[in-house]
Backbone as CSV, one residue per row, in Angstrom:
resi,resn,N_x,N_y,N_z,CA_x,CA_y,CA_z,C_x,C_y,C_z
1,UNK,9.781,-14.257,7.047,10.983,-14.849,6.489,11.123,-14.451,5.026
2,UNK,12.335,-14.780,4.134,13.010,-14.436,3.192,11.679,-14.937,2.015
3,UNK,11.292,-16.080,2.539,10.110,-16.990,1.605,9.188,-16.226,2.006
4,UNK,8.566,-16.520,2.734,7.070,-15.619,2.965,7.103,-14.171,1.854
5,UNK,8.099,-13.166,2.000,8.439,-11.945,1.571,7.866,-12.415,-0.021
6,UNK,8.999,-13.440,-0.420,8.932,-13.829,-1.953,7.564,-14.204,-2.552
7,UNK,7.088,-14.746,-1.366,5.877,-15.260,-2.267,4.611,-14.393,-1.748
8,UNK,4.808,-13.439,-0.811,3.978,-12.112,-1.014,4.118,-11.048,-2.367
9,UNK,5.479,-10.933,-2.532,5.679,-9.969,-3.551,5.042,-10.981,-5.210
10,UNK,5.707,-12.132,-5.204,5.265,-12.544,-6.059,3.581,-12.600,-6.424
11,UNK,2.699,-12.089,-5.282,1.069,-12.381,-5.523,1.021,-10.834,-5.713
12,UNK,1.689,-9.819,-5.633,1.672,-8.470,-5.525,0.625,-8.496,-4.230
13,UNK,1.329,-8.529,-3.144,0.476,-8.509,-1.651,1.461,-7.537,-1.228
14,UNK,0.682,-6.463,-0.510,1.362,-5.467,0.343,2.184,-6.151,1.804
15,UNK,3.587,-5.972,2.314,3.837,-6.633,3.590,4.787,-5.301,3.805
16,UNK,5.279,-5.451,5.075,6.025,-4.272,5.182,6.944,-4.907,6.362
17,UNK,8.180,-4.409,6.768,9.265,-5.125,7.818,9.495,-4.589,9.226
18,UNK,9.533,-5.016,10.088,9.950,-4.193,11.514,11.133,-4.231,11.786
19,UNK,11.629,-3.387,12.300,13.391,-3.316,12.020,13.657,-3.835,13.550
20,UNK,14.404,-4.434,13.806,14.180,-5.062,15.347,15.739,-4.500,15.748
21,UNK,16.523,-3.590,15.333,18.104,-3.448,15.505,18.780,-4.662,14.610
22,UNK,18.026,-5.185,13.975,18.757,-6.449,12.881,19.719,-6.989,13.127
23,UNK,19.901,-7.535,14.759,20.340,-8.395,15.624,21.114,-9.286,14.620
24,UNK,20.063,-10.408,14.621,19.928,-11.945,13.718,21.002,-11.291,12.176
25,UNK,20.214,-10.373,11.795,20.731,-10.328,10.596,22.310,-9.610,10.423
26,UNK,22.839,-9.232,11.503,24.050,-8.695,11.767,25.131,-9.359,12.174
27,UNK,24.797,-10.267,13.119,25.960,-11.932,13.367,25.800,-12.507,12.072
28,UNK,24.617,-12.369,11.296,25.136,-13.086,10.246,25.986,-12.995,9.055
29,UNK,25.764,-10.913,8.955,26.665,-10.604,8.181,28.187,-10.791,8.625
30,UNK,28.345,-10.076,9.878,29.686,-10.398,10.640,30.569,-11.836,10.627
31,UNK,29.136,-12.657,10.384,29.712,-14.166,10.106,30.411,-14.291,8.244
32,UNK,29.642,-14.117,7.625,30.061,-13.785,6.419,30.584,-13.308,5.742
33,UNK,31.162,-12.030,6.114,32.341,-11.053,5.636,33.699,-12.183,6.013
34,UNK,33.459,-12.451,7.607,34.670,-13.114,8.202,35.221,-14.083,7.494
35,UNK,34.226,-15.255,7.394,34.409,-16.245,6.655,34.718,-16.216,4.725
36,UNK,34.490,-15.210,4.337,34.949,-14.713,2.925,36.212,-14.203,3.255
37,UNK,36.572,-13.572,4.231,38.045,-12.809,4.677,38.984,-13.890,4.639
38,UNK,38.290,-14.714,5.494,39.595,-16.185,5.696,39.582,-16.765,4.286
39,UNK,39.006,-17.215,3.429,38.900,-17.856,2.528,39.850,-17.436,1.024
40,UNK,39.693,-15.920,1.147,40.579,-15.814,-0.483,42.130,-14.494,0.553
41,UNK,42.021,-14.674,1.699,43.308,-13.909,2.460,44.373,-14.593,1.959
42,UNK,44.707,-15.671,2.034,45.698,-16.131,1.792,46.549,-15.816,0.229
43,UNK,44.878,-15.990,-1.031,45.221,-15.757,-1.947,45.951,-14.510,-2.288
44,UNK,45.449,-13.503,-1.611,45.660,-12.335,-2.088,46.879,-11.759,-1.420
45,UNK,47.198,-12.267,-0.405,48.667,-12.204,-0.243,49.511,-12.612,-0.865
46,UNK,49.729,-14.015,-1.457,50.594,-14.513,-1.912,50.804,-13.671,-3.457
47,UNK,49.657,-13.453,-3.540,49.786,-12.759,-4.973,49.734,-11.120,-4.729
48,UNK,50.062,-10.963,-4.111,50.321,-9.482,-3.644,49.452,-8.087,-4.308
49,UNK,48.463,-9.191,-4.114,46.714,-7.963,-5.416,45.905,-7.167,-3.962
50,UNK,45.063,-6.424,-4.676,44.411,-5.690,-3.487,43.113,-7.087,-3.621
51,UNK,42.450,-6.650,-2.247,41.435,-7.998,-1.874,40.094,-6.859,-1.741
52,UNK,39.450,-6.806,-2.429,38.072,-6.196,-1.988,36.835,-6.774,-1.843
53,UNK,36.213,-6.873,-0.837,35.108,-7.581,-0.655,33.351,-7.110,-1.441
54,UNK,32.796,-7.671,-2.069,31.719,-7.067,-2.525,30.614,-7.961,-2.008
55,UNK,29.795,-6.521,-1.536,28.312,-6.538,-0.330,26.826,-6.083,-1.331
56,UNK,26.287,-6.929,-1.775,24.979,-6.575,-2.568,24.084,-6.594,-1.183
57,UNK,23.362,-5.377,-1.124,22.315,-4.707,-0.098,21.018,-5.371,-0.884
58,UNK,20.587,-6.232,-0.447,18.711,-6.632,-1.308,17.982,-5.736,-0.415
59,UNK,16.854,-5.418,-1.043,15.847,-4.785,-0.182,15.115,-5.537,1.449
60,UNK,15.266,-7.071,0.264,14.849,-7.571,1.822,16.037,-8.045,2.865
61,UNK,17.275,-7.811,2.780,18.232,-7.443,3.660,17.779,-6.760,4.930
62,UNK,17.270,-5.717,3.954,17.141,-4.607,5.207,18.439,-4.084,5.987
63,UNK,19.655,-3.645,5.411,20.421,-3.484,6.065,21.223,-1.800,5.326
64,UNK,21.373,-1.042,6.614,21.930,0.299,5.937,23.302,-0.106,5.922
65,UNK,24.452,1.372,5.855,25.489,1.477,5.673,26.202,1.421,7.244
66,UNK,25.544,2.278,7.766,25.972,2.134,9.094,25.919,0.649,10.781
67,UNK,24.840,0.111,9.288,25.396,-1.306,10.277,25.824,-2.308,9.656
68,UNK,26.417,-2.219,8.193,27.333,-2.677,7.706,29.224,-1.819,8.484
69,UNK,29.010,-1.162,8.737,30.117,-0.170,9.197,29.962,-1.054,11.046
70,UNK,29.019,-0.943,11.544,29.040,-1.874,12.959,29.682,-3.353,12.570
71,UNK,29.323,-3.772,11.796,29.648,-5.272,11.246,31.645,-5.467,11.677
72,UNK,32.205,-4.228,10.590,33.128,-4.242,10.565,34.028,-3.754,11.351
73,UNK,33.299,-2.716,11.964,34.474,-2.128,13.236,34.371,-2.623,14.571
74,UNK,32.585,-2.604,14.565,32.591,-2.830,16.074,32.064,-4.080,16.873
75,UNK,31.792,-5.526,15.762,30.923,-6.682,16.207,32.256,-7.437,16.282
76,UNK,32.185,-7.741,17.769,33.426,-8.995,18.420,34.709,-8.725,17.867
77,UNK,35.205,-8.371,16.813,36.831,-8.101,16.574,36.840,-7.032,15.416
78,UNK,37.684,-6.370,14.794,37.758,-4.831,14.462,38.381,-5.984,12.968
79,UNK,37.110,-6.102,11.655,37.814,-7.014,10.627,39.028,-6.258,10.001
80,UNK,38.773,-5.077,9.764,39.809,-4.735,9.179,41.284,-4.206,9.963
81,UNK,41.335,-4.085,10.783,42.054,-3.792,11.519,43.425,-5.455,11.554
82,UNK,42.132,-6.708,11.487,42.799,-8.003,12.094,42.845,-8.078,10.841
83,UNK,42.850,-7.726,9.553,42.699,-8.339,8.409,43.402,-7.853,7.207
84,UNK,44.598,-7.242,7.419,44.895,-5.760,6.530,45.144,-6.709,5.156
85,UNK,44.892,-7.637,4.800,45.085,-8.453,3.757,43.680,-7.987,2.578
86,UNK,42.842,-7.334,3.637,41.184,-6.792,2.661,41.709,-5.143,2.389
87,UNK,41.518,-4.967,1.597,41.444,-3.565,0.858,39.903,-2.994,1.155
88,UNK,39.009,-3.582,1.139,37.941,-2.727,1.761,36.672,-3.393,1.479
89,UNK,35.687,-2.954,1.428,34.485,-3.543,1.592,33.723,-2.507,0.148
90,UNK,33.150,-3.223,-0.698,32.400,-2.658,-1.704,30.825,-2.782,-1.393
91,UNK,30.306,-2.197,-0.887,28.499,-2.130,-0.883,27.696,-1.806,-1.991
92,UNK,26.874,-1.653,-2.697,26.499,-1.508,-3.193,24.621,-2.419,-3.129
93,UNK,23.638,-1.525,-3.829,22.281,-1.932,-3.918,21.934,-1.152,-5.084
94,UNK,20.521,-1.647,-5.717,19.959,-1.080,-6.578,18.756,0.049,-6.547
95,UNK,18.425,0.926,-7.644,17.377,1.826,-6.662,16.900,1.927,-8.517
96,UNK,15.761,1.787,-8.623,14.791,2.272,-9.456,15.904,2.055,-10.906
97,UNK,16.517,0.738,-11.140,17.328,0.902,-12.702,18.540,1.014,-12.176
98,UNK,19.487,1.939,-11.313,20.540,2.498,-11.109,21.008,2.103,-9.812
99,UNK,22.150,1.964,-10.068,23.236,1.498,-8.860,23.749,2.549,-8.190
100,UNK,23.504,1.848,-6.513,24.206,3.202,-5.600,25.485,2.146,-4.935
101,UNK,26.609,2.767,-4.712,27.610,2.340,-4.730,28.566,3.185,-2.955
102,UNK,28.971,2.166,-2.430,29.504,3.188,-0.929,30.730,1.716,-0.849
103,UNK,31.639,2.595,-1.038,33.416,2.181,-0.706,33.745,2.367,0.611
104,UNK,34.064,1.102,1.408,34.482,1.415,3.172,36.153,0.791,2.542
105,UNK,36.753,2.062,2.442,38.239,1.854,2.415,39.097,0.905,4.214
106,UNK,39.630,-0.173,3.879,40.344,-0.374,4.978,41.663,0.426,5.346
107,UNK,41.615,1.497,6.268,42.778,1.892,6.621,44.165,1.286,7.379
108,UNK,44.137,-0.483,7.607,45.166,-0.407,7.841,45.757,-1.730,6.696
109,UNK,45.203,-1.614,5.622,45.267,-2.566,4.144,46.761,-2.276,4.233
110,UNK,47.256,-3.853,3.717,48.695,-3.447,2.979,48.634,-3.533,1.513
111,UNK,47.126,-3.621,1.208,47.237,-2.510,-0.575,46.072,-2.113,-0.542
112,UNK,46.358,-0.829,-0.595,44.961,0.016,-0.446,44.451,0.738,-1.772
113,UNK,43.074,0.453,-1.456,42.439,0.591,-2.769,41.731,2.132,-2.973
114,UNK,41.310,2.817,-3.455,40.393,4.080,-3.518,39.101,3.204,-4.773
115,UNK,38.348,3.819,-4.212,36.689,3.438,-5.415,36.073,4.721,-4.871
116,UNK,35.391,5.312,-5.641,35.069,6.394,-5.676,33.404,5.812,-5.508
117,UNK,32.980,6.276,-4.520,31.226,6.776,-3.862,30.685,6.829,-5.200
118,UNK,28.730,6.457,-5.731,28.291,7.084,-6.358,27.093,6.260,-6.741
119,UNK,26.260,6.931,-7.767,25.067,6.172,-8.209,25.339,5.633,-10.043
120,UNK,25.299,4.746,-10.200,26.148,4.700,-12.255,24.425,3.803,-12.680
């Protein structure tokens, strides 16, 4: 668990993760994007702004790009597709000091955003 992890790293104890298809941890993202979608949709319509969602990757996540990309296209309903009120999904994690950064543009947004890919 999330604790165990913490208070291994905190003793500097070696542990390491088994990737199980990150089942558990994938309904939960799918749960969470959704429920952030419903929550400021409304706002961002009425005020006619782009809506972008931002995704911090922790290490102990454990989660790549491509099942953040399952999350959104292909777990129980297509978010962006049902959601064109989101401009897109911002990912991003840290690596040694420096930020890596991956923009999932929504293609059927009614304000669409561009963010440009990268490490800053």
């Amino acid at each position: 668990t999330e604790k165990q992890i913490k208070a291994h790293r905190e003793k500097s104890r070696m542990f390491f993760f088994w990737r199980d298809q990150n089942k558990d941890n994938l309904d939960r993202l799918h749960q969470s994007i959704l429920l952030k979608i419903q929550k400021y949709r409304k706002l961002a319509s009425e005020l006619k702004i782009p809506y972008i969602i931002s995704l911090y990757i922790d290490f102990m996540i454990t989660l790549d790009i491509d099942e953040v990309k399952e999350c959104i296209f292909e777990k129980g309903i297509n978010l962006f597709k049902n959601y064109p009120e989101v401009s897109g999904l911002l990912c991003f994690r840290e690596s040694n000091g420096k930020y890596i950064f991956k923009y999932l543009q929504n293609q059927h947004a009614s304000s669409k955003v561009e963010i440009a890919d990268g490490i800053f």
